[in-house]
N, C-alpha and C positions, 0 to 999 in steps of 0.2 A: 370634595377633594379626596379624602379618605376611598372614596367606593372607585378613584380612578386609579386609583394605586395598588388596589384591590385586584381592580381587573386585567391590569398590568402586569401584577405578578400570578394570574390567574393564566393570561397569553402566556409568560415564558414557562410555565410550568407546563403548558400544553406543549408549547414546541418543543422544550426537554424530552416530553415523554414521546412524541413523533419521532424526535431524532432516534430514539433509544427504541423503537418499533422499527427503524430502516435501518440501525443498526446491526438487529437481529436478524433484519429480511438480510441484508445483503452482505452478513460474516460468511456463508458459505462461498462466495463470489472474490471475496477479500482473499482467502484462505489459498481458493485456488490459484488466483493471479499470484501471490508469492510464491505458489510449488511452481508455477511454469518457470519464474524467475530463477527458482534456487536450480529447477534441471539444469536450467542453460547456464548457470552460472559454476556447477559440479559441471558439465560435459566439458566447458572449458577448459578450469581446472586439469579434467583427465586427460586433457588433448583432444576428444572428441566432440568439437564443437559441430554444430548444425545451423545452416540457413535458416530452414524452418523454426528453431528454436531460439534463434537470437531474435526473428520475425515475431517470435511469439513472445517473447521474452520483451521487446519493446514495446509489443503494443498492452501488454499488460505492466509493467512501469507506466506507460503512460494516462492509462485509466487508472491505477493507481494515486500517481501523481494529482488527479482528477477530483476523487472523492474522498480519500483521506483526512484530508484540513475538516471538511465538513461536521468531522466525529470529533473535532479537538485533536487532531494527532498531525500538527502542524510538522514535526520530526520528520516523522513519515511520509510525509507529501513531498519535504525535503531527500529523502533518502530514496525514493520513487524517481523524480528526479532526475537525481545521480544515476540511477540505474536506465534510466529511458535516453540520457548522453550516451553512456558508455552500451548499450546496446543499437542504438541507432546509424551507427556505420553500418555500410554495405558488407566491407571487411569483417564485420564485429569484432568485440573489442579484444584489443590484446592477450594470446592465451596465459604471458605471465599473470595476468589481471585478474586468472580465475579465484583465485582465493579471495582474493581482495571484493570481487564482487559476492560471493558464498556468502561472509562476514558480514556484508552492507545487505543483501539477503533475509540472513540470520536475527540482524538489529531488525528488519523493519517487523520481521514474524513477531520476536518479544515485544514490539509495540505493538502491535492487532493485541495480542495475548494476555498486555496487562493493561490492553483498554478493556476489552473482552471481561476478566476478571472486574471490573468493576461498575459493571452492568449488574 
């Protein structure tokens, strides 16, 4: 019984340290999908919205939304989310909404940041 218990917490500790290996591999990837986000979410903001950028800007919330939970950052998959709604019109989203999406942005970066941080 002891040696199954053993090996039990011998798997999760393996899987911890995998997670925290694809962690590492795919923070640069993470990083970027938020700056595509915050552009299109600052161009808005300015009034300077673009097709391409709310295009890009949803498809990166939505691989966002994808693999976030994965690392614990259930928030952020939630807040990924929110961003892959509001970027998903044809129109995109409301340019009052710029800020409001910059902010929702802004949150998802300080959760990458202080998962990151505790790595």
């Amino acid at each position: 019984m002891e040696s199954s218990a053993q090996s039990v917490a011998q798997g999760d500790a393996n899987l911890s340290q995998a997670i925290e290996r694809l962690w590492v591999r795919f923070l640069p990837e993470i990083k970027e999908r938020i700056a595509v986000i915050q552009a299109a979410a600052d161009a808005l903001a300015a009034g300077t919205p673009t097709a391409s950028r709310r295009v890009a800007a949803h498809a990166a919330a939505h691989k966002l939304a994808g693999v976030l939970g994965t690392f614990g950052l259930t928030r952020g998959t939630e807040l990924a989310r929110e961003l892959e709604i509001d970027f998903s019109s044809e129109d995109g989203p409301d340019p009052a909404s710029g800020k409001k999406l910059a902010a929702v942005a802004a949150e998802l970066r300080a959760l990458v940041e202080s998962r990151q941080s505790s790595t």
